[in-house]
C-alpha positions in Angstrom: -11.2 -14.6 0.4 -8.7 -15.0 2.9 -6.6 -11.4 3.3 -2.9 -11.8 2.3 0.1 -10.1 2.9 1.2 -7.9 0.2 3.9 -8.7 -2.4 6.7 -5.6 -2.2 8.1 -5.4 -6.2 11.4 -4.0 -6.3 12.6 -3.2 -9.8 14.0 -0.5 -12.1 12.5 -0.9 -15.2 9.0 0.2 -15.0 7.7 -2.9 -18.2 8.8 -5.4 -15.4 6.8 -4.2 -12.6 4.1 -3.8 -15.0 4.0 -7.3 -16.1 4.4 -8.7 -12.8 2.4 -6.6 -11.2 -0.6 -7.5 -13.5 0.1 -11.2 -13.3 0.5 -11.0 -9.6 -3.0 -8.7 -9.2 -4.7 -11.7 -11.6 -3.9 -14.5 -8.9 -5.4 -12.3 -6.6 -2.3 -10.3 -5.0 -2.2 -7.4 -3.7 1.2 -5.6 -4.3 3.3 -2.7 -3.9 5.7 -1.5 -6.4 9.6 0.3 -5.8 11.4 1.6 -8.8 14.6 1.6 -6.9 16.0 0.1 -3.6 16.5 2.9 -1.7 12.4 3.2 -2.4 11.8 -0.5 -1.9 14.2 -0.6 1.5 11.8 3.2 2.7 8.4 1.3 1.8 9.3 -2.5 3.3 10.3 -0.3 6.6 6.7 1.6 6.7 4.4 -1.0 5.2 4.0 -3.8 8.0 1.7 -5.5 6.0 4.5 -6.7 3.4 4.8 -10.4 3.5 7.7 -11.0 0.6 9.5 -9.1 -1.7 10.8 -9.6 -5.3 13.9 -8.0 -5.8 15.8 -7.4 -8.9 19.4 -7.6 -8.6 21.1 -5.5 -11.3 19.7 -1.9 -10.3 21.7 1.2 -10.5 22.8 3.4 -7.6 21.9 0.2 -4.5 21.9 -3.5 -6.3 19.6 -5.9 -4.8 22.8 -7.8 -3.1 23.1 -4.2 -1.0 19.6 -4.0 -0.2 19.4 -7.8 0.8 22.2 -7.0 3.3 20.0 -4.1 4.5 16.8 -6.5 4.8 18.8 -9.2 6.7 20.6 -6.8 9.5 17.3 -5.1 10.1 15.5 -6.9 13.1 12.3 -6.0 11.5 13.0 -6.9 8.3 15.2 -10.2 8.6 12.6 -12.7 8.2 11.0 -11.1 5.0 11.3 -13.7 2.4 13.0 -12.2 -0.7 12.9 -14.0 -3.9 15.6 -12.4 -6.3 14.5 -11.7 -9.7 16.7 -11.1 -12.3 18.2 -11.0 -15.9 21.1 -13.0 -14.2 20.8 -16.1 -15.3 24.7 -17.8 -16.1 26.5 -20.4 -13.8 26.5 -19.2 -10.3 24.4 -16.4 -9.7 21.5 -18.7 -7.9 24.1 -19.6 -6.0 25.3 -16.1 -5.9 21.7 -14.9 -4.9 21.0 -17.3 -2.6 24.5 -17.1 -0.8 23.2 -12.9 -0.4 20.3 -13.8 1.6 17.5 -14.0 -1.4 15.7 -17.0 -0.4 14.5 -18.0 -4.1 15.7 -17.2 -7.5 13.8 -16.7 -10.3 15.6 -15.7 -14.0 14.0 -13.4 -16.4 12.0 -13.8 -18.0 9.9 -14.7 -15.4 8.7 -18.4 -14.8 5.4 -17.8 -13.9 5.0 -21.4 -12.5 8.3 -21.1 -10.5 7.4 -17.9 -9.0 4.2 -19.3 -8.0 5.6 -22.4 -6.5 8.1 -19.8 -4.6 5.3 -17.7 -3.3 3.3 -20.5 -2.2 6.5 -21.4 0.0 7.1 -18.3 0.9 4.1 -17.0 1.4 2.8 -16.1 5.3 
């Protein structure tokens, strides 16, 4: 098997990172896990093996549109791919997303197929 770059899941509520998490490690992912951004930001700075990250948006304390802006003025972290993940799904908030610096959207809950298709893309 050909050794991947890990998925970095950024996400408050602990049934979330559990469920992708174990879909993720069933397609043969390996993945790390952030309850928070300020976690997520701390581990995507020391981990130089992480190749994308999922981010939720609506967290509380840094949302993902913070910690994107984080991710995309950091030299070392600019390039990440970030695919944001969230319960925001009305008119706009792709757009929204995507406008942020997230460079795939995926609505909860998830689309397994679509997140797939986004990691394949996305994917180093």
């Amino acid at each position: 098997m050909i050794a991947r770059k890990k998925i970095l899941l950024v996400d408050d509520d602990r049934r979330n990172i559990f469920a992708l998490n174990a879909v993720l490690k069933a397609r043969g992912y390996a993945c790390e896990t952030a309850s928070n951004a300020y976690e997520g930001l701390e581990k995507l700075s020391d981990d130089k093996d992480i190749g994308i990250v999922l981010m939720d948006i609506m967290m509380p304390d840094m949302d993902g549109f913070e910690a994107l802006a984080h991710i995309r003025n950091n030299p070392r972290t600019a390039s990440i791919p970030v695919i944001a993940v969230t319960a925001q799904a009305m008119v706009g908030d792709k757009e929204r997303c995507l406008a942020a610096g997230a460079n795939g959207y995926v609505s909860k809950p998830v689309d397994v197929d679509l997140l797939m298709e986004l990691l394949t893309t996305y994917m180093n």
